[in-house]
C-alpha positions as CSV (number, residue, x, y, z in Angstrom):
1,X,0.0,0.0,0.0
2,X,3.0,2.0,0.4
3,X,4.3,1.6,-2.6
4,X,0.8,2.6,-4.3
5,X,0.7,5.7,-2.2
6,X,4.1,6.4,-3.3
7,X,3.6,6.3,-7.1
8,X,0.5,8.4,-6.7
9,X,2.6,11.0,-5.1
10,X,5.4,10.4,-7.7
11,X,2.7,11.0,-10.5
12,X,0.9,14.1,-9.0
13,X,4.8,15.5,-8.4
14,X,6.1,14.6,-12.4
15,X,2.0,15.7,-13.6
16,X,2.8,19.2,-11.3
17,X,6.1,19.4,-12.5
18,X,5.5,18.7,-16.5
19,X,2.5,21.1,-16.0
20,X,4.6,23.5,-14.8
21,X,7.7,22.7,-17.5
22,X,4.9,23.4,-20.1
23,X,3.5,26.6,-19.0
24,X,7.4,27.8,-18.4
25,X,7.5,26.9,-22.2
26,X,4.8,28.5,-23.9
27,X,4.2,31.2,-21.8
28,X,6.9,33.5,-23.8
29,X,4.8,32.2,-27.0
30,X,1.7,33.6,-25.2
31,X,3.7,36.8,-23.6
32,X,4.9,37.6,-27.4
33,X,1.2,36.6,-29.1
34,X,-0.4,38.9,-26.9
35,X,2.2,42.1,-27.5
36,X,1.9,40.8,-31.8
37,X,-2.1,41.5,-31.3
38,X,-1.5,44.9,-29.2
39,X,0.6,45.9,-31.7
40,X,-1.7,45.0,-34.7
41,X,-4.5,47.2,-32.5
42,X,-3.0,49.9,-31.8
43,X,-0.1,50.5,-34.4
44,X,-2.8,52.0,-37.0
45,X,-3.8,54.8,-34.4
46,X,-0.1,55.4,-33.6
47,X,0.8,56.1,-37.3
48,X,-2.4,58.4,-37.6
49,X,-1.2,60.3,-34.7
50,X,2.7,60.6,-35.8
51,X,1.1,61.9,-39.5
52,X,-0.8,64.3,-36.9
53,X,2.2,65.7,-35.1
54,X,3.7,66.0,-38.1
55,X,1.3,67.8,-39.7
56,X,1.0,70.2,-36.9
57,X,4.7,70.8,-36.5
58,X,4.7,71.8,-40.2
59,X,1.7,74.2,-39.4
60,X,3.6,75.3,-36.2
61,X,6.8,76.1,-38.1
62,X,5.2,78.4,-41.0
63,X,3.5,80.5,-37.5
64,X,6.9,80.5,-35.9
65,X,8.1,82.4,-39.6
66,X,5.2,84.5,-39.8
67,X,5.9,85.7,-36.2
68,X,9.7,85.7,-36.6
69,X,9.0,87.8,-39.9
70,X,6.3,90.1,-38.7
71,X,8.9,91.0,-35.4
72,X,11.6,91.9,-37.7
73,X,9.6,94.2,-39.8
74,X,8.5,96.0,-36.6
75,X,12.4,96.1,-35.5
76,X,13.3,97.4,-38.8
77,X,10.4,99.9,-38.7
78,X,11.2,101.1,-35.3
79,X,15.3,101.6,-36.3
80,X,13.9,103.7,-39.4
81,X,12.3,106.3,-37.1
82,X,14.7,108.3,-37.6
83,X,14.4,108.8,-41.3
84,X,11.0,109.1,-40.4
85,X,11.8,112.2,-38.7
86,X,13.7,113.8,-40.9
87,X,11.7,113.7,-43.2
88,X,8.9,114.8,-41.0
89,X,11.2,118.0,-40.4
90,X,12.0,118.2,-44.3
91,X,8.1,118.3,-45.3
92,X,7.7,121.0,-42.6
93,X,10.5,122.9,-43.8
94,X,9.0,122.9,-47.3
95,X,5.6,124.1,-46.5
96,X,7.2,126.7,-44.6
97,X,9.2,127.8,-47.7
98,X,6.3,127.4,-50.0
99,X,4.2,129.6,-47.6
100,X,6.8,131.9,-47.8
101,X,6.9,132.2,-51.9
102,X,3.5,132.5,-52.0
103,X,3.6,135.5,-49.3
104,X,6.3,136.9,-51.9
105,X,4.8,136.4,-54.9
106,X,1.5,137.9,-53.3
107,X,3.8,141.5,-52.3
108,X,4.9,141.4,-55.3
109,X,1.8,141.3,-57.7
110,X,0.2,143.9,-55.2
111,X,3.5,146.2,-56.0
112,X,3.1,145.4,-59.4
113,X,-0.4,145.9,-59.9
114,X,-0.2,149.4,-57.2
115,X,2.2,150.7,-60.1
116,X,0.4,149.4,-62.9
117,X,-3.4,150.8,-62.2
118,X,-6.1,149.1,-64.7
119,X,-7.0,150.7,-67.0
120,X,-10.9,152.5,-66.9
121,X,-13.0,151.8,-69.6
């Protein structure tokens, strides 16, 4: 009866242990099937989203020139306030002189006009 007992155990130990030799076995089969189907899922949705990031770095880049572009044109704008001014002062100057020629071309046709009288019909 001993000996019965003894192979039972020897059987449920070796069932136990090639139970356990099998799972050891396929479980990386299992571990790698499962990552292939996530993969399979998800790697559709990943491309969309790299083609997405892409897409809005492009976008981002051409608003980084704008802005880059539109700052320098204020710079540059701002450094040429000075020509601004001059010529500010330039077109004042020449109104003044204009005003000026036309008070002396007024004397004169007044002077000319006091020693020329019209003539009376």
């Amino acid at each position: 009866m001993e000996e019965t007992e003894m192979q039972l155990k020897v059987k449920k130990v070796t069932d136990k242990f090639t139970e356990s030799m099998y799972i050891l076995a396929n479980e990386p089969s299992v571990a790698l099937y499962r990552l292939q189907e996530h993969v399979r899922r998800s790697l559709p949705e990943l491309a969309q989203h790299k083609a997405d990031m892409q897409s809005w770095e492009e976008q981002s880049q051409g608003a980084i020139y704008t802005v880059e572009y539109a700052c320098s044109a204020i710079k540059n704008m701002m450094d040429s306030s000075v020509y601004f001014e001059s010529i500010d002062r330039l077109l004042k100057h020449a109104i003044a002189v204009k005003d000026q020629l036309n008070s002396a071309q007024g004397r004169s046709t007044a002077a000319l006009q006091a020693l020329n009288p019209p003539a009376s019909s």
